[in-house]
ChimeraX commands (.cxc) that place a marker at each C-alpha (Angstrom):
marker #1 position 0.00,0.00,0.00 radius 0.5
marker #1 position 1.31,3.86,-1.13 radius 0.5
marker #1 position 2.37,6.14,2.10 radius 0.5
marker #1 position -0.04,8.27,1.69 radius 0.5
marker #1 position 1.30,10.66,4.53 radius 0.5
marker #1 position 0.63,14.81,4.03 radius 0.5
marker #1 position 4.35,16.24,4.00 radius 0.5
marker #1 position 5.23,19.02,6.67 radius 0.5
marker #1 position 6.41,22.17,5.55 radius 0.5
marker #1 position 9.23,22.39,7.39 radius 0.5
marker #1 position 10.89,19.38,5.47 radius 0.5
marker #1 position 11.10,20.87,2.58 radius 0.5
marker #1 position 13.91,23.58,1.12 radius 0.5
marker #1 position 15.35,24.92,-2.03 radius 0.5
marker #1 position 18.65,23.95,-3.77 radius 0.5
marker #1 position 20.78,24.91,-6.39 radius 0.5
marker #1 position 22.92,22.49,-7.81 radius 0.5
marker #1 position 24.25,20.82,-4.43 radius 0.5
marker #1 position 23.71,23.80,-2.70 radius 0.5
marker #1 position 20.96,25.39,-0.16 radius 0.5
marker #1 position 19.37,28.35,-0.99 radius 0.5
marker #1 position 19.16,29.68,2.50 radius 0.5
marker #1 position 16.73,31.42,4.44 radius 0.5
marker #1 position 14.03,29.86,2.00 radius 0.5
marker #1 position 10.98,29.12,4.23 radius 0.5
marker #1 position 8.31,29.26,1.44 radius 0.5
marker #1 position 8.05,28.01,-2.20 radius 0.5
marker #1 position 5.09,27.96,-4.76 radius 0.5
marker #1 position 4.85,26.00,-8.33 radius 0.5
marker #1 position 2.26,27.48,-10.46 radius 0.5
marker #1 position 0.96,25.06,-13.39 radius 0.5
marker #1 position 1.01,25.71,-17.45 radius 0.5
marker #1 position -1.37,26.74,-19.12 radius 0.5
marker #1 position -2.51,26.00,-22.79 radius 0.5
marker #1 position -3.52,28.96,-25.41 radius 0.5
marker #1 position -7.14,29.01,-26.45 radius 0.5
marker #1 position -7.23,29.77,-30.30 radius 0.5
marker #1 position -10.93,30.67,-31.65 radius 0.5
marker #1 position -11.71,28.57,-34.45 radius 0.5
marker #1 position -15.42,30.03,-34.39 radius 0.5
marker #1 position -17.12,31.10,-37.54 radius 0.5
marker #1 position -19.77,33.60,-38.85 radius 0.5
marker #1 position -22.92,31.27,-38.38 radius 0.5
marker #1 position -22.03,29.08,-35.45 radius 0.5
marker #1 position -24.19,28.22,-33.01 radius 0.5
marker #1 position -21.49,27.95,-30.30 radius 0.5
marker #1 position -18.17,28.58,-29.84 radius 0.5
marker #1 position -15.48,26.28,-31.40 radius 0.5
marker #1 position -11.66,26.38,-29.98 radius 0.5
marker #1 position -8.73,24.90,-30.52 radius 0.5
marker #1 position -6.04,24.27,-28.44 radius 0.5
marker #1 position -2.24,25.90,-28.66 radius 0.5
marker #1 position 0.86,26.51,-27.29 radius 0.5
marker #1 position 1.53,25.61,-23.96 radius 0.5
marker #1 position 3.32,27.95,-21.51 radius 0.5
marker #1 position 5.20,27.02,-18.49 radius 0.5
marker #1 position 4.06,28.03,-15.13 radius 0.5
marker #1 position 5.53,30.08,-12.26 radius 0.5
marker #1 position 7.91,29.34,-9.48 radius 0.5
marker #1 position 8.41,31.34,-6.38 radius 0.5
marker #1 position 9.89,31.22,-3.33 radius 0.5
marker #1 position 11.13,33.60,-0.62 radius 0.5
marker #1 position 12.17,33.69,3.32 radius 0.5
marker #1 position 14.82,35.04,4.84 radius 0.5
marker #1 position 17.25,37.24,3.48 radius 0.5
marker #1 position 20.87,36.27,3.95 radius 0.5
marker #1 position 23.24,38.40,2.49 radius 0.5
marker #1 position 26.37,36.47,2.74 radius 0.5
marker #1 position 25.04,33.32,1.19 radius 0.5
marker #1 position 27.14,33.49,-2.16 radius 0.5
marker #1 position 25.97,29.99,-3.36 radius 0.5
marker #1 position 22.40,30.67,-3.01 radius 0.5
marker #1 position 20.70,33.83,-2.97 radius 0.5
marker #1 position 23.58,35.54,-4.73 radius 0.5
marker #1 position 24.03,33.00,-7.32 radius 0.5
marker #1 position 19.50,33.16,-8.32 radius 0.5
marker #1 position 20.05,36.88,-8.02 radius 0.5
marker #1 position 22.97,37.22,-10.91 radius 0.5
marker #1 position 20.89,34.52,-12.52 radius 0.5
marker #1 position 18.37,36.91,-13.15 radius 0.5
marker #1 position 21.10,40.04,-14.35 radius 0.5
marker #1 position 22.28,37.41,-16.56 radius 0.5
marker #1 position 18.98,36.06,-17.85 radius 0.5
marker #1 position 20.65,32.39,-17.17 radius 0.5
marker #1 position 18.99,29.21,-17.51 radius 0.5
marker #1 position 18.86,27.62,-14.67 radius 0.5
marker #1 position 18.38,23.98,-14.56 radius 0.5
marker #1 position 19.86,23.05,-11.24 radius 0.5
marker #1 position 17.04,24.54,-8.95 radius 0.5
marker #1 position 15.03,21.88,-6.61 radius 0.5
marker #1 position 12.14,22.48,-4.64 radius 0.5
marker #1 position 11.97,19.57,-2.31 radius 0.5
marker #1 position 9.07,18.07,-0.59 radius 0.5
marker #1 position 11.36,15.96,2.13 radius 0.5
marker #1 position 14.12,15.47,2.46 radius 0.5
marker #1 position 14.86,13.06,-0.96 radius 0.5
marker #1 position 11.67,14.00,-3.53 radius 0.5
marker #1 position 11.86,17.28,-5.13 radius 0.5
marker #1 position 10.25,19.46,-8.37 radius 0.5
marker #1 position 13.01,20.63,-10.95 radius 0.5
marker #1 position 13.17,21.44,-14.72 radius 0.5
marker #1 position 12.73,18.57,-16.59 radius 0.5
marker #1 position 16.22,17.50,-18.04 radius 0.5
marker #1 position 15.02,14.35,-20.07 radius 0.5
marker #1 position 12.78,13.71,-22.89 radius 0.5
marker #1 position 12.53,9.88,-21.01 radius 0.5
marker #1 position 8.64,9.19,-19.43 radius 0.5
marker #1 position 8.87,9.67,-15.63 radius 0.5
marker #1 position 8.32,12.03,-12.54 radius 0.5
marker #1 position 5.15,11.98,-13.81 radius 0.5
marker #1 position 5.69,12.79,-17.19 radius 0.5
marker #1 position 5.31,11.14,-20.95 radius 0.5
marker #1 position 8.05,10.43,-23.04 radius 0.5
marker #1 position 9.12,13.33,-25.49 radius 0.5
marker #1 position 8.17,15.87,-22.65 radius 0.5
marker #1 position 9.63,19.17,-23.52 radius 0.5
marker #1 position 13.81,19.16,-21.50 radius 0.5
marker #1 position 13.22,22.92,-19.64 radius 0.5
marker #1 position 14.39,25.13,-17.71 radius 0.5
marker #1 position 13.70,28.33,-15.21 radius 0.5
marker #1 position 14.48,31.58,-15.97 radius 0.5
marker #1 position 14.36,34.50,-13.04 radius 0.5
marker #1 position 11.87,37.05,-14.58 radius 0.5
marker #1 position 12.09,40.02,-12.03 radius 0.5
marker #1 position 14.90,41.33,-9.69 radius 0.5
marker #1 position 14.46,40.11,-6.49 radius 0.5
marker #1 position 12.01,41.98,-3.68 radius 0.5
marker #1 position 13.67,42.24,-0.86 radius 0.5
marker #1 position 11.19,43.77,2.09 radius 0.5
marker #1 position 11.85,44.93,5.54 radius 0.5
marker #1 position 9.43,45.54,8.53 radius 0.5
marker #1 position 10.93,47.43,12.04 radius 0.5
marker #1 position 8.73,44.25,13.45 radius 0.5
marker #1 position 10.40,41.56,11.70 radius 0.5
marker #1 position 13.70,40.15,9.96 radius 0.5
marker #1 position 14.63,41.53,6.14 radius 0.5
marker #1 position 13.07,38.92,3.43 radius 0.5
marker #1 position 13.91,38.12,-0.03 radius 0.5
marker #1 position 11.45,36.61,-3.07 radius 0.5
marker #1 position 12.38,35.32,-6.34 radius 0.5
marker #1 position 9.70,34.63,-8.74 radius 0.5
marker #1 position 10.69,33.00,-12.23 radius 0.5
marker #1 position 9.11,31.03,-14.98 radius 0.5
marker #1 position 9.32,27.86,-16.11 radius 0.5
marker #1 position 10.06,26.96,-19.79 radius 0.5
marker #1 position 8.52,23.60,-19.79 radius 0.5
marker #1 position 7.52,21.29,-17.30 radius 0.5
marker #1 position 9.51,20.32,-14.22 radius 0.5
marker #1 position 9.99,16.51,-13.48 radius 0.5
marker #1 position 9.32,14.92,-9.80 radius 0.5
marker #1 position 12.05,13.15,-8.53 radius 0.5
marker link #1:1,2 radius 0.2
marker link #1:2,3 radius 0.2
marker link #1:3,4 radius 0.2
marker link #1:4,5 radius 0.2
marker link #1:5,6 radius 0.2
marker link #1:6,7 radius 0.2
marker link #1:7,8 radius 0.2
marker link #1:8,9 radius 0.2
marker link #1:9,10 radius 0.2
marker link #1:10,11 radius 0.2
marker link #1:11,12 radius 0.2
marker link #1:12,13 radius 0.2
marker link #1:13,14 radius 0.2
marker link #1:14,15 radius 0.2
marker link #1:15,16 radius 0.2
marker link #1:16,17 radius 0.2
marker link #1:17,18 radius 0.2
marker link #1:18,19 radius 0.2
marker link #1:19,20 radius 0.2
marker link #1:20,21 radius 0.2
marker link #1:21,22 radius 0.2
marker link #1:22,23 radius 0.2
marker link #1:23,24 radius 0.2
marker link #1:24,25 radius 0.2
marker link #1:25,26 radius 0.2
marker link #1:26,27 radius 0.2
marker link #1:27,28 radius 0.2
marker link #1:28,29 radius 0.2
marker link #1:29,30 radius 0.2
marker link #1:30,31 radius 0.2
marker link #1:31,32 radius 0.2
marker link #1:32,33 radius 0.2
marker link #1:33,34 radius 0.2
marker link #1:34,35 radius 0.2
marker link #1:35,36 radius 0.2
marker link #1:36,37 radius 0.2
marker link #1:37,38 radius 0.2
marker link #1:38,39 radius 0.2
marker link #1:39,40 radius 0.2
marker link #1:40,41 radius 0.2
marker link #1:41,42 radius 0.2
marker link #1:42,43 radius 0.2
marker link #1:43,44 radius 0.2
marker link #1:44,45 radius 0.2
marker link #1:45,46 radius 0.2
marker link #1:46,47 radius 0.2
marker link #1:47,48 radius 0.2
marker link #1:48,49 radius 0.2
marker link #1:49,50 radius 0.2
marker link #1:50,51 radius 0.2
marker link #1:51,52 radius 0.2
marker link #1:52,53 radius 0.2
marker link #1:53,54 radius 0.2
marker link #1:54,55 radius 0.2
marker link #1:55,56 radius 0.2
marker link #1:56,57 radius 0.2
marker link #1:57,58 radius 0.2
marker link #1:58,59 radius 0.2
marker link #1:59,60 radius 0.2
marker link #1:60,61 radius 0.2
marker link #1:61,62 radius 0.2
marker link #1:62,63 radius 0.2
marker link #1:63,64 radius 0.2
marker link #1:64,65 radius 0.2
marker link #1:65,66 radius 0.2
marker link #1:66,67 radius 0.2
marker link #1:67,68 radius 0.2
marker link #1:68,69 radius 0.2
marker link #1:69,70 radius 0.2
marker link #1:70,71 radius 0.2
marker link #1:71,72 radius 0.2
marker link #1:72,73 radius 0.2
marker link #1:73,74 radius 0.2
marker link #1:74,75 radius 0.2
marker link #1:75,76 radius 0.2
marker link #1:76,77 radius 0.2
marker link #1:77,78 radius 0.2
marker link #1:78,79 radius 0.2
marker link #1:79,80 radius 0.2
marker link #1:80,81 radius 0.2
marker link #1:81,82 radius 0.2
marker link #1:82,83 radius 0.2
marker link #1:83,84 radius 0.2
marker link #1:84,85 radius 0.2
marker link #1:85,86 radius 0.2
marker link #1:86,87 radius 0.2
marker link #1:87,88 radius 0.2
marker link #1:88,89 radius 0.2
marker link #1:89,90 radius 0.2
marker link #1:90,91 radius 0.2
marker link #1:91,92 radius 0.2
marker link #1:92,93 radius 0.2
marker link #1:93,94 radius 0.2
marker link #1:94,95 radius 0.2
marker link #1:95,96 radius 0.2
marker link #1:96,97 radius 0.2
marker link #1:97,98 radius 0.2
marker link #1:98,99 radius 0.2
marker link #1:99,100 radius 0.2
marker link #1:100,101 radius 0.2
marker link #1:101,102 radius 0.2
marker link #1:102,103 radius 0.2
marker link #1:103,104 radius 0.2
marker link #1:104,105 radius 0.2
marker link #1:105,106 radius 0.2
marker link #1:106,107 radius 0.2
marker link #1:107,108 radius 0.2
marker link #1:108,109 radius 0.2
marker link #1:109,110 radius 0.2
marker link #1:110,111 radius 0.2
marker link #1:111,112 radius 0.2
marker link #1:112,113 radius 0.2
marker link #1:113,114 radius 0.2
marker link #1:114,115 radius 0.2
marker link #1:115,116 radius 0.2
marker link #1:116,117 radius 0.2
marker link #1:117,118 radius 0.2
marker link #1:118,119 radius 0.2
marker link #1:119,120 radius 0.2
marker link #1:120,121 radius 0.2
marker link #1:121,122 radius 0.2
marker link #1:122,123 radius 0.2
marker link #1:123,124 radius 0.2
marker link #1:124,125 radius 0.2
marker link #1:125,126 radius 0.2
marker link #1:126,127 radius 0.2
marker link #1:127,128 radius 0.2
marker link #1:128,129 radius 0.2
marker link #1:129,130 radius 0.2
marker link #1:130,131 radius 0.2
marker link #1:131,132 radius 0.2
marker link #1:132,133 radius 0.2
marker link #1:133,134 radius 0.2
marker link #1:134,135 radius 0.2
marker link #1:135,136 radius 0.2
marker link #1:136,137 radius 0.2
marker link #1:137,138 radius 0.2
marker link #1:138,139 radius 0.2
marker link #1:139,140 radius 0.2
marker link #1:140,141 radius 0.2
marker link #1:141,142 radius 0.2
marker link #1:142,143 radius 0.2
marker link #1:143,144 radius 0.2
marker link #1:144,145 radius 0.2
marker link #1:145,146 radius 0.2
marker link #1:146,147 radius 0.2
marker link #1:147,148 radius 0.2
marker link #1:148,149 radius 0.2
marker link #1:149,150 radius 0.2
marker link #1:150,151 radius 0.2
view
């Protein structure tokens, strides 16, 4: 029988490559979506579509900002200034299954074969907030070109 056990939040992280991205205490994947292309015509008694492109969702995460972390934070931040790829990223559930761009056309992790090999891209500078109340955050927010793979 599957473990069908909810996960607690405070197994999970964010890596890149082999390293933490630290201070991370929440993450988000957004799903694709698929264009809508209207294929209706004068004379039709309802509307006709047909499906398109599909476009890669959104991933975001944020916590706590740590300024010396130069193999984290640092490295996502001159990701972005360099409009990198970034295929190394993992958003992990526990402490051994984790979401990351897709880096095999090979069925698994949930996916078909032939499934598009992607990648994330960081699509606005970082936010970093501040409150006299609380510690100085950081958020990251980038989109996915393709589909990431569970592991």
């Amino acid at each position: 029988m599957a473990n069908m056990t909810s996960k607690p939040g405070r197994a999970c992280k964010v890596t890149l490559g082999s390293n933490n991205v630290l201070g991370m205490g929440t993450w988000e994947l957004g799903g694709g979506s698929t264009t809508e292309l209207d294929t209706t015509e004068f004379g039709n008694d309802f509307s006709e579509i047909e499906l398109g492109i599909t476009v890669g969702g959104n991933a975001s995460f944020s916590g706590l900002y740590k300024k010396d972390d130069t193999v984290g934070q640092d490295l996502i931040r001159a990701a972005f200034y360099a409009k990198s790829d970034i295929t190394t990223l993992r958003f992990y559930v526990d402490s051994v299954s984790y979401f990351t761009p897709n880096s095999t056309t090979a069925a698994g992790g949930g996916l078909p074969a032939a499934s598009q090999v992607s990648y994330i891209n960081i699509i606005s500078e970082p936010t970093i907030s501040v409150d006299m109340a609380g510690l100085v955050t950081i958020s990251f927010t980038g989109k996915v070109s393709g589909v990431m793979r569970f592991i």
